[in-house]
N, C-alpha and C positions, 0 to 999 in steps of 0.2 A: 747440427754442426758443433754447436758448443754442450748437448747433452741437456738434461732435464731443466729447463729455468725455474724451474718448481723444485729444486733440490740445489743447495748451496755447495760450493766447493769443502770438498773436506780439509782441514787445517789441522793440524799438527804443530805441537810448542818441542821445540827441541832445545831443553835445557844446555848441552853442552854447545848451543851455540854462541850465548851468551859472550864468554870471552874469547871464542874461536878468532884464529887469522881469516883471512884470506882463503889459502890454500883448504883449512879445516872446509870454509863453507865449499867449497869447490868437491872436496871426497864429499860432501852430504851431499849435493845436486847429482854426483855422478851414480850416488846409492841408491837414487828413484827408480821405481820400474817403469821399464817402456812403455806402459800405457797411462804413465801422467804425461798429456801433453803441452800442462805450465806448471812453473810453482813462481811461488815468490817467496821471497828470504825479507823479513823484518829483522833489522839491526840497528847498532851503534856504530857512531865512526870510534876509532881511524879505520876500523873493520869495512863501514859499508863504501866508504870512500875509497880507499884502498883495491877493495872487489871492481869496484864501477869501474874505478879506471885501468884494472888490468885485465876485466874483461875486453877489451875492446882490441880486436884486431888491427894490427899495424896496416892492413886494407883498407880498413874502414876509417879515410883521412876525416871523412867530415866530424863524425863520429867522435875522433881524437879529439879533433879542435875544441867540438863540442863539451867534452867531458874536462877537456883540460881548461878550459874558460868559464865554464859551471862549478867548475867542484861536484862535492855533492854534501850540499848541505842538509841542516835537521829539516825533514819532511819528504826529501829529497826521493823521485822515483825514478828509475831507470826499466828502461823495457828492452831487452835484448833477443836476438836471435842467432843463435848456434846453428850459423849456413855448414857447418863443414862435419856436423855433427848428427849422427843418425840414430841412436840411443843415447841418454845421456850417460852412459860408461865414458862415452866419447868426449864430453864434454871438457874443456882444456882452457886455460887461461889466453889471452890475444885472441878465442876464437871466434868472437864474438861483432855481428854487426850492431852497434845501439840506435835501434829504432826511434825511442825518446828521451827526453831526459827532462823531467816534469819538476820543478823547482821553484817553492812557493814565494809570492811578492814580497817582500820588504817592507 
């Protein structure tokens, strides 16, 4: 299901993410091919902040709340799923259910 356990995910640094918006990291997710079925994006706020909470579909009330009473602070992981999204070309800002939102102790 998840492919070789004996072979690590391939990762990629993508310099011009660095100072990228929002939006910039959203055409990078949309630029993967169909057959990544995860990525993860490592950033900086207001960048990564900014993303977490405009992923999150105006459907996905809990989700909202969630995001909007978390933040996303340094360490901060969000796990999302793109329900309405069937390649990521498709991939769209609000379109997003946030499955977790993992935020370390104080």
């Amino acid at each position: 299901m998840f492919g070789d356990v004996a072979s690590p995910p391939q990762s990629r640094l993508e310099d011009d993410l660095y100072g990228a918006d929002p939006q910039e990291v959203l055409e990078l997710l949309r630029s993967l091919p169909d057959d990544v079925s995860a990525a993860m994006v490592v950033g900086h706020n207001p960048t990564a902040q900014a993303l977490s909470q405009g992923l999150v579909s105006p459907r996905d009330k809990k989700g909202m709340s969630l995001a909007a009473r978390q933040g996303f602070p340094t360490c901060a992981l969000g796990v999302y799923r793109f329900t309405r999204a069937e390649k990521w070309a498709d991939v769209d800002a609000r379109s997003a259910k946030l499955l977790a939102l993992l935020v370390p102790p104080y």
